[in-house]
TORMAR-886425 format. One line per 10 residues: number of its first residue (from 1); their letters; for each residue x, z, y of C-alpha. Coordinates in steps of 0.001 Angstrom, whole numbers, padded with zeros to 6 digits. Layout:
# TORMAR-886425
NUM> a> X/Z/Y | ... $
END
This chain:
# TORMAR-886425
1> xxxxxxxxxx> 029155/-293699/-125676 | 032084/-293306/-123548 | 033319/-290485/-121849 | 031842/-290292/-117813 | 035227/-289530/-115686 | 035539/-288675/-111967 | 038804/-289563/-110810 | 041100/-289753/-107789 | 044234/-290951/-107101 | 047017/-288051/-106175 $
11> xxxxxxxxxx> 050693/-288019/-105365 | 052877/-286747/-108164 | 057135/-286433/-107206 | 059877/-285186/-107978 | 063451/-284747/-106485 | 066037/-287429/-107333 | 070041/-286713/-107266 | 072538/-289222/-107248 | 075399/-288660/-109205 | 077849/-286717/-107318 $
21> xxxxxxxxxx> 081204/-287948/-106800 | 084367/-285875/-105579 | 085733/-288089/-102923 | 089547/-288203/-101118 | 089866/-289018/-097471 | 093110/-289534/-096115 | 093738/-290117/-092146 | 097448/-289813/-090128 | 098134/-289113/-086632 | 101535/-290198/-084836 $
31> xxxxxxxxxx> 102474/-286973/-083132 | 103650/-287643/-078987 | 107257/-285793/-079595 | 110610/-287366/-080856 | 111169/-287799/-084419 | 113638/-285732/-084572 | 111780/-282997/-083333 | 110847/-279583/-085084 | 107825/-279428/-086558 | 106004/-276428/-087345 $
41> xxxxxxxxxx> 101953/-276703/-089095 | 099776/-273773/-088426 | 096154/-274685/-089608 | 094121/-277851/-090070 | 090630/-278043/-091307 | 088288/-280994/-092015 | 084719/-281662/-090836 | 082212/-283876/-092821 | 079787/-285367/-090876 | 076834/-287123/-092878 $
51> xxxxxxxxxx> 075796/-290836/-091564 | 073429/-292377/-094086 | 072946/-293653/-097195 | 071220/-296447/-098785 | 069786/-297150/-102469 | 069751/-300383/-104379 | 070269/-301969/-107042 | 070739/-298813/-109389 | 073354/-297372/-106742 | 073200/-295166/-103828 $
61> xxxxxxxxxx> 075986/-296175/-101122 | 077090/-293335/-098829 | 078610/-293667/-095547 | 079908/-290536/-093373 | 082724/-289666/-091794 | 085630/-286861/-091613 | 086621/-285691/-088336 | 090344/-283376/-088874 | 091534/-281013/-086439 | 094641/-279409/-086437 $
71> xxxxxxxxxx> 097217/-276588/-084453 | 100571/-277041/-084448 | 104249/-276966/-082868 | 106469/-279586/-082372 | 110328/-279241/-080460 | 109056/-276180/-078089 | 107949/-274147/-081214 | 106721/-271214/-078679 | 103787/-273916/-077653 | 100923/-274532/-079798 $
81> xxxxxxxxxx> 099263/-277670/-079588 | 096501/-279431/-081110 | 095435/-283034/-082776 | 092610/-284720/-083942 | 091831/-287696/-085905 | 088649/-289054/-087118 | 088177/-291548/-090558 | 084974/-292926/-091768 | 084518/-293522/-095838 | 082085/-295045/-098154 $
91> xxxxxxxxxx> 081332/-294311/-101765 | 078699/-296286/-104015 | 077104/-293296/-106296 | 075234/-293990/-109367 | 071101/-293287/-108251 | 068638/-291234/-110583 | 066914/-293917/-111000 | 067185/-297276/-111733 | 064804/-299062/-109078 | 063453/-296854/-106499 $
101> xxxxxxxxxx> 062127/-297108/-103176 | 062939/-293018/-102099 | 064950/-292809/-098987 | 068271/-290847/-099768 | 069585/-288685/-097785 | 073700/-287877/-098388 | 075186/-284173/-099073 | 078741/-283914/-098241 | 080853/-281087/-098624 | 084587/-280480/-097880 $
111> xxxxxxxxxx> 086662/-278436/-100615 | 090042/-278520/-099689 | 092169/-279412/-096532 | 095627/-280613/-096493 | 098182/-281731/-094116 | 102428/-282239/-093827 | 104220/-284240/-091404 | 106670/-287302/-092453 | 108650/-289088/-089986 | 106849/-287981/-086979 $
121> xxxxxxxxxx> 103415/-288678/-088191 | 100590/-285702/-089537 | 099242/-286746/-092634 | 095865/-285323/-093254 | 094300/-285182/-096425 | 090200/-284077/-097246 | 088317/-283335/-100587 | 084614/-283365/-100548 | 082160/-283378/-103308 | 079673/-286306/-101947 $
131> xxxxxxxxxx> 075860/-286952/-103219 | 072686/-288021/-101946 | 068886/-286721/-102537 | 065540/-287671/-102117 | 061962/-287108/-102863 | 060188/-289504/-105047 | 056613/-289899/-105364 | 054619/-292235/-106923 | 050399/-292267/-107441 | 048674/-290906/-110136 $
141> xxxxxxxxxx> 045347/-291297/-111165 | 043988/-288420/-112249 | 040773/-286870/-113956 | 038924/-284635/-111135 | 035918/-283924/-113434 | 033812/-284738/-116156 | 029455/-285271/-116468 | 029117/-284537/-120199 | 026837/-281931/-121330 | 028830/-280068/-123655 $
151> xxxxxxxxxx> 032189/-280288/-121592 | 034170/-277076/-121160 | 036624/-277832/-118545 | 039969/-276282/-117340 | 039984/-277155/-113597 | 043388/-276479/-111542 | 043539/-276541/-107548 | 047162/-278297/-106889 | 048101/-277485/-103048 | 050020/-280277/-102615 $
161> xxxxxxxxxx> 052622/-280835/-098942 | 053477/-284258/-097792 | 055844/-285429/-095386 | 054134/-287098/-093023 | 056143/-287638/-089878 | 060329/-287295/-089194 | 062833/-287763/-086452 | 066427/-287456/-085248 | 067915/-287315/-082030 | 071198/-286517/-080978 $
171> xxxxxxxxxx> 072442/-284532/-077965 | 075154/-283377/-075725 | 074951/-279669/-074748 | 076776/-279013/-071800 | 078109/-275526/-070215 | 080351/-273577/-067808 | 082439/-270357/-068468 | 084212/-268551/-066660 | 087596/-267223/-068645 | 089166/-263764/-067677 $
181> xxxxxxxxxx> 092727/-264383/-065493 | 094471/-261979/-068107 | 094262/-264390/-071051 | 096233/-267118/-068660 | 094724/-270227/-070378 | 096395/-273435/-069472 | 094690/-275259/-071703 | 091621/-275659/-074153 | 093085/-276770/-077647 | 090200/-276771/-080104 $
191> xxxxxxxxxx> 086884/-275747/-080226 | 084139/-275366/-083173 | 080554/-274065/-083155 | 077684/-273110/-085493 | 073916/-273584/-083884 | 070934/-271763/-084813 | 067163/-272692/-084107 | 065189/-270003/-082875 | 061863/-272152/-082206 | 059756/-275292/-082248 $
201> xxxxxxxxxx> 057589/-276378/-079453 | 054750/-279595/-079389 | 055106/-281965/-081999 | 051292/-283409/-080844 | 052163/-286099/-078847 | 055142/-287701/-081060 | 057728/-285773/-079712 | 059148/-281996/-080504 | 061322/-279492/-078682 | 063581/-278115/-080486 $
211> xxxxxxxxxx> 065573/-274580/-078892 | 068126/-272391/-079739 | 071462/-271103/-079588 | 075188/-272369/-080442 | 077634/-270063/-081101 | 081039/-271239/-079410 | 084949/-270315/-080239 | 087399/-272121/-078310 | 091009/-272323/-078886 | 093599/-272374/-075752 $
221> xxxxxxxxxx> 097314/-272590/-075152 | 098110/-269544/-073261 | 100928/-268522/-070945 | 100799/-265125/-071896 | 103828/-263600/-072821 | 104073/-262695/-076624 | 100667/-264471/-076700 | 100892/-268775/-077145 | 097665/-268617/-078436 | 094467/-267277/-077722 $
231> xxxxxxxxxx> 090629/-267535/-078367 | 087024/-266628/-076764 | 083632/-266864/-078213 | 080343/-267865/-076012 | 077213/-268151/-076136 | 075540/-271669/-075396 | 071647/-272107/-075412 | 070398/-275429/-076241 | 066727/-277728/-075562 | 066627/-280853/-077536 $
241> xxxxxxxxxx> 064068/-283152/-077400 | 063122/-284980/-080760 | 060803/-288257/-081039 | 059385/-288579/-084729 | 057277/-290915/-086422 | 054355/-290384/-087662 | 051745/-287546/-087728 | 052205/-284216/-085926 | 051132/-282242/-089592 | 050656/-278933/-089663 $
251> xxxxxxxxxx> 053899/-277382/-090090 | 057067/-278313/-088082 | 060638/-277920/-089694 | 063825/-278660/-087910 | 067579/-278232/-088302 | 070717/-278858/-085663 | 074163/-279206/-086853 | 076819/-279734/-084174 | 078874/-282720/-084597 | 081748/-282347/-081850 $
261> xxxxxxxxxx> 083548/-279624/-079214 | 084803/-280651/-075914 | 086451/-278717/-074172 | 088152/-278329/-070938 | 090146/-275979/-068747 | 089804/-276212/-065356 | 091550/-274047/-062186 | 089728/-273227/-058723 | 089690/-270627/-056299 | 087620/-267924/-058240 $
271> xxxxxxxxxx> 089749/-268709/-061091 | 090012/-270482/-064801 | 086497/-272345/-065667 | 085663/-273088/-069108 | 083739/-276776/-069797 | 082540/-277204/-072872 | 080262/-280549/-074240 | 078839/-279945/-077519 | 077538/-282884/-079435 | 074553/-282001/-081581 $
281> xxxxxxxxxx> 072356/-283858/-084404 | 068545/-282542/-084541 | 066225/-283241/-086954 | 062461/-282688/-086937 | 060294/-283101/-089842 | 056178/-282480/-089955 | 054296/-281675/-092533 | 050807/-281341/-093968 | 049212/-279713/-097245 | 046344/-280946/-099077 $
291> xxxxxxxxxx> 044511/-279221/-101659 | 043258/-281488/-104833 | 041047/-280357/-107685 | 042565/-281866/-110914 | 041466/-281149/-114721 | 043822/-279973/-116850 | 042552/-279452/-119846 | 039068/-280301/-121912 | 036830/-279963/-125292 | 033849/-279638/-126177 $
301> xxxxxxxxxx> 031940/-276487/-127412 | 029343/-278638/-129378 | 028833/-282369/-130661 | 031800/-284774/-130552 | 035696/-283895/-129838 | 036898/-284570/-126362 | 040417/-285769/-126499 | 042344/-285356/-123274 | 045469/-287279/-122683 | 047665/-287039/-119750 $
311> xxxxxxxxxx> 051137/-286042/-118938 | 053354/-283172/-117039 | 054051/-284011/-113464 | 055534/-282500/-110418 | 054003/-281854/-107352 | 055605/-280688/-104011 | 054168/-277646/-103357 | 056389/-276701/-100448 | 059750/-277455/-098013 | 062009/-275607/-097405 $
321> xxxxxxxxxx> 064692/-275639/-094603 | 066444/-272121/-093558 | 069697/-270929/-091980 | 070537/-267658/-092703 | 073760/-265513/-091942 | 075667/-261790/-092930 | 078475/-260990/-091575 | 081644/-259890/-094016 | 085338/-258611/-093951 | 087782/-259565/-095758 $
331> xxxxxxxxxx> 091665/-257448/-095953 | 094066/-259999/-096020 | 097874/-258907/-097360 | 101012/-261067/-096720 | 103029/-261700/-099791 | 106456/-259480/-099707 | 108546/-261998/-098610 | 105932/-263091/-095191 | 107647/-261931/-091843 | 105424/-258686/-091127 $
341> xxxxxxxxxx> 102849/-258786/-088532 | 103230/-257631/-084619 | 100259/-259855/-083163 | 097519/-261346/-084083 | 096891/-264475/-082410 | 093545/-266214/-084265 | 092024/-266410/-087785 | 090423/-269018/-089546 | 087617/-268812/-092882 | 086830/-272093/-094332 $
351> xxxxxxxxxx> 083859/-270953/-097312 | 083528/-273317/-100508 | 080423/-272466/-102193 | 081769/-272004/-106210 | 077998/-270848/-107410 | 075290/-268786/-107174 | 072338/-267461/-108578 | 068881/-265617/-107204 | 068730/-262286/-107578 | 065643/-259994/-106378 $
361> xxxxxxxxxx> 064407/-262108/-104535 | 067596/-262665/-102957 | 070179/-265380/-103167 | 073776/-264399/-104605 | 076476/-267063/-103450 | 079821/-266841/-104904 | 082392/-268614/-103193 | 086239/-269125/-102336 | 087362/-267600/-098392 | 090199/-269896/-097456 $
371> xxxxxxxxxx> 091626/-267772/-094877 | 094585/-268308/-092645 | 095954/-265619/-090068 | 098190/-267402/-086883 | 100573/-264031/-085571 | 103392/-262882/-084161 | 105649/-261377/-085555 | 108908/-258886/-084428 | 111832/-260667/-084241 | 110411/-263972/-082924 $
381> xxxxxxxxxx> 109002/-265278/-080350 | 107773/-268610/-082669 | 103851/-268122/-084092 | 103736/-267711/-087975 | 100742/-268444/-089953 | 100143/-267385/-093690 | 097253/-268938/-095377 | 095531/-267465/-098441 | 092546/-268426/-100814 | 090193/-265441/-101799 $
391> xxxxxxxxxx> 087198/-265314/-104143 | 083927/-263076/-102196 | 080448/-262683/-103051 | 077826/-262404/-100632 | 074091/-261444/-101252 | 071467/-263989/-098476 | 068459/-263208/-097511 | 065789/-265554/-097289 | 063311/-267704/-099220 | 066977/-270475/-100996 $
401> xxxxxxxxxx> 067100/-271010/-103998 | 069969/-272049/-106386 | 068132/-275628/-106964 | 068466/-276155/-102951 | 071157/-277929/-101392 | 073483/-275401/-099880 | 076607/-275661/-097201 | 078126/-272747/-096058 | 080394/-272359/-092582 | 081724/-269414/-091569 $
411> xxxxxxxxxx> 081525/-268594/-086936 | 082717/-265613/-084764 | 086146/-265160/-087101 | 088384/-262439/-085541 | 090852/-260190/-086595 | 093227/-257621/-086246 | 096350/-256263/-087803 | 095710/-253047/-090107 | 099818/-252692/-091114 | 102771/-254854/-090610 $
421> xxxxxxxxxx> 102094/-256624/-094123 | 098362/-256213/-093782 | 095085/-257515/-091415 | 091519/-257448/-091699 | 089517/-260284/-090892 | 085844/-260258/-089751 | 083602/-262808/-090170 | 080071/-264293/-090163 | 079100/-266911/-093099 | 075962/-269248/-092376 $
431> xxxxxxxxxx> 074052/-270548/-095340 | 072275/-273584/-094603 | 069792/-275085/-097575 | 066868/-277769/-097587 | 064768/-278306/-100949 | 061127/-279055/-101933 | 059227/-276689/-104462 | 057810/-278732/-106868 | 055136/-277124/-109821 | 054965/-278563/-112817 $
441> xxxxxxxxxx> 051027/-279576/-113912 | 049538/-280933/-117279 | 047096/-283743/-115555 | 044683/-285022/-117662 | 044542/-289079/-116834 | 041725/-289948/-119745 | 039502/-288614/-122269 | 038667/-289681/-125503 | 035481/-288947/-127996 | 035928/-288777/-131889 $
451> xxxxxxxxxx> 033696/-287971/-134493 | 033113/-283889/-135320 | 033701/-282162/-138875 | 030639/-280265/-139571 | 031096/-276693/-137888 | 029389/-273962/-139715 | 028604/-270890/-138684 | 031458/-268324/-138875 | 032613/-265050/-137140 | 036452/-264193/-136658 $
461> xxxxxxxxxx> 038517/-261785/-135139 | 041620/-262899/-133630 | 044968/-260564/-132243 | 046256/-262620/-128977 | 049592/-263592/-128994 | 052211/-263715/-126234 | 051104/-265483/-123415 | 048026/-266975/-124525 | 045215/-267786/-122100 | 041575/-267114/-122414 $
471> xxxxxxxxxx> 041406/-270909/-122551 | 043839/-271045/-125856 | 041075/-268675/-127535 | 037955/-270454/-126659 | 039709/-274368/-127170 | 040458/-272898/-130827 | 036867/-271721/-131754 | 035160/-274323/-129161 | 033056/-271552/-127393 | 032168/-271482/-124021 $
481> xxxxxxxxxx> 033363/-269022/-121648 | 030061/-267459/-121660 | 029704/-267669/-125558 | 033156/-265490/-125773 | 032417/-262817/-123150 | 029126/-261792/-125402 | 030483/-260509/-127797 | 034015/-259059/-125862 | 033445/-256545/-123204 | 037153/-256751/-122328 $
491> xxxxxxxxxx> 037096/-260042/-121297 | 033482/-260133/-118671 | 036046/-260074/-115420 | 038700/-262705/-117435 | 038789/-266140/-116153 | 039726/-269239/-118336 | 043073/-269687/-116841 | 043914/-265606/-117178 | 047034/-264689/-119286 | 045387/-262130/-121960 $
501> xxxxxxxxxx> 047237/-259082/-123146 | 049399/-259620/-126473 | 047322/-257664/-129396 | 044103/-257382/-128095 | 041777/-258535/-130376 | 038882/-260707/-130081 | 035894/-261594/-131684 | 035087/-265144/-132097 | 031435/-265656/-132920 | 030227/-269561/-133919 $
511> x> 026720/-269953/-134405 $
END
């Protein structure tokens, strides 16, 4: 007589990686001044900014693009000035999986920034270390119960979270500042800016708010004697509205990254105003859990064997998608030769996560500071800048783990000369990760009878090993539960899924 199964059909998954790929993006710039001209490079950095990226065929093909800023001088080497230059790439990645219907999602992150100038052009030179993830799922039908008489069962409750709706939308912040008449700003070279999100509003009508804060630096040509360079830092709130698909859930997740700083210097009666446009990408996601009663294990105590077959699975147990900041210092020394120091004019930290590792709860991120100082110095009235690669660790808090996928950026950079040969630099470093928690489960998918050896009647006592379960005991004796805790005290508040104590000893009476 075959076996009487309940079953339903559940949503196993797992988290697929493309293979990741280091990629080089090269872009050039003709600079406006005469060939001829001096030259002089003070700082360039690299932006990666994710676009999409699409599966098939055994490959994963991801498109983004690098946006590269740099400061420099050129004839008047007392006058800093500024380019930019944006390139888009594409790189085919192998998928982790041969045919797949997941939606990937690309991971881009710059490790190195380069740039020269030949013949009156600025050569500029990124390398990122590109991939693309997604969640897989696929349906599973699995064993919610049994009806036979002598059944013992090992029942599980999986809490399982779906994504059920998602949306992007992409915004221009827009804000006025008014600049102080001492730093005589003449113009607004380069800006950058890190936004947080402090809340989440609606979500039940298709449509979420998402609100927070971006936190601005903005670089400016100054007039300034001894001073061709200065910087200020704002505050910008932000409102975004998002549109998703889908259904509202009941969790909301979202993340902004700006994309671009605009900026803009202009003079009126009251003096200098700041106007900044801040491009910004939102993204909402919604989610909903469901909890799902699934068997994983079975025998029987009496009659014929139960055989359950099945397999290990994943299921999503949770999403997560933090930013989380500390603020650091770093002491930055000029080699012997290095002109020594008489102003500081900016600082720049560009992070490259190397590793890292949870720790208490914690998460410890080791990483290389690429700093770079832009000064004065005593003799000259020409900026210098010295740049220099240091290895930091720095403890997050927060619920990331080292399975996540990370990007670090580092906001509100300044500094400040210490000795002639010497400056510290302070810093804050955001950690951005997104991941899903999956648990691995034995699901049973079918059960099987077979024909019983005779069982007689025996009584043993049994030391527990490391790690084994009440279950482990009774499945080795077939006894109920019940049949177990009459003749072991120590075990009348034990469940069958509870971990018992290594040595205790049990008695295992068959009848």
């Amino acid at each position: 007589m075959s076996v009487r199964l309940k079953r339903e059909t559940i949503e196993a998954g797992s988290l697929l990686r493309a293979q990741p790929q280091q990629v080089t993006v090269e872009a050039e710039t003709t600079l406006p001044g005469g060939l001829r001209d001096d030259v002089l490079l003070f700082y360039s950095e690299a932006q990666a900014l994710p676009l999409s990226a699409e599966a098939a065929g055994g490959r994963v093909t991801v498109n983004g693009r690098v946006v590269f800023r740099a400061l420099y001088a050129q004839g008047d080497l007392t006058r800093v000035r500024s380019a930019e230059e944006m390139k888009d790439f594409s790189r085919q990645l192998t998928a982790a999986a041969q045919e797949t219907a997941a939606r990937y999602e690309p991971v881009i992150e710059v490790t190195a920034v380069t740039a020269k100038v030949l013949s009156g052009r600025l050569l500029l030179r990124a390398e990122m270390n590109v991939s693309a993830e997604a969640e897989e799922t696929h349906p599973v039908s699995a064993v919610t119960a049994l009806e036979e008489e002598n059944a013992q069962v090992l029942a599980e409750t999986v809490s399982v979270q779906h994504t059920v709706g998602e949306g992007e939308a992409q915004g221009l912040i827009k804000g006025e500042f008014d600049l102080s008449q001492a730093l005589q700003a003449d113009e607004a070279l380069m800006g950058c800016g890190e936004a947080r999100v402090e809340d989440i509003l609606g979500g039940a009508n298709g449509r979420a708010t998402v609100t927070g804060t971006i936190d601005l630096t903005v670089y400016h040509a100054s007039r300034m004697p001894g001073h061709p360079l200065v910087s200020t830092q704002h505050s910008l709130p932000f409102e975004q509205q998002v549109p998703f698909s889908g259904e509202p859930g009941e969790v909301l997740s979202a993340s902004v990254n700006v994309t671009d700083v605009a900026a803009a210097l202009e003079e009126g009666e009251n003096g200098t105003t700041l106007r900044v446009e801040v491009g910004i990408d939102a993204r909402v996601q919604t989610l909903q859990e469901e909890k799902t009663e699934i068997v994983s294990d079975v025998f029987s105590d009496s009659g014929e064997l139960l055989i359950p077959s099945g397999e290990r699975m994943g299921f999503c147990v949770g999403h997560v998608n933090e930013h989380t900041a500390e603020s650091g210092r770093l002491q930055l020394m000029l080699p012997e030769d290095a002109p020594r120091i008489q102003t500081v004019l900016a600082a720049f930290v560009q992070p490259v996560l190397a590793g890292c590792k949870q720790q208490g709860g914690k998460l410890q991120a080791d990483m290389l500071l690429r700093a770079t100082l832009i000064y004065m110095t005593e003799d000259s009235g020409i900026p210098v800048s010295y740049t220099s690669e240091e290895p930091a660790r720095m403890v997050f808090s927060g619920e990331l783990g080292e399975n996540d996928t990370l990007t670090l950026s580092a906001s509100r950079v300044e500094a400040a000369a210490v000795a002639g040969d010497r400056a510290e630099i302070r810093y804050v470093l955001s950690l951005r990760g997104r991941g899903a928690r999956y648990r691995p489960v034995f699901v049973v998918t079918d059960v099987a009878e077979e024909n019983a050896p005779a069982s007689p009647a025996s009584v043993s006592m049994y030391r527990v090993q490391g790690g084994e379960k009440m279950w482990d005991i009774m499945k080795r004796y077939r006894l109920s539960g019940e049949s177990l805790k009459a003749f072991n005290e120590q075990l009348k508040e034990k469940a069958p899924g509870d971990t018992l104590p290594a040595g205790m000893e049990i008695i295992a009476y068959r009848r």
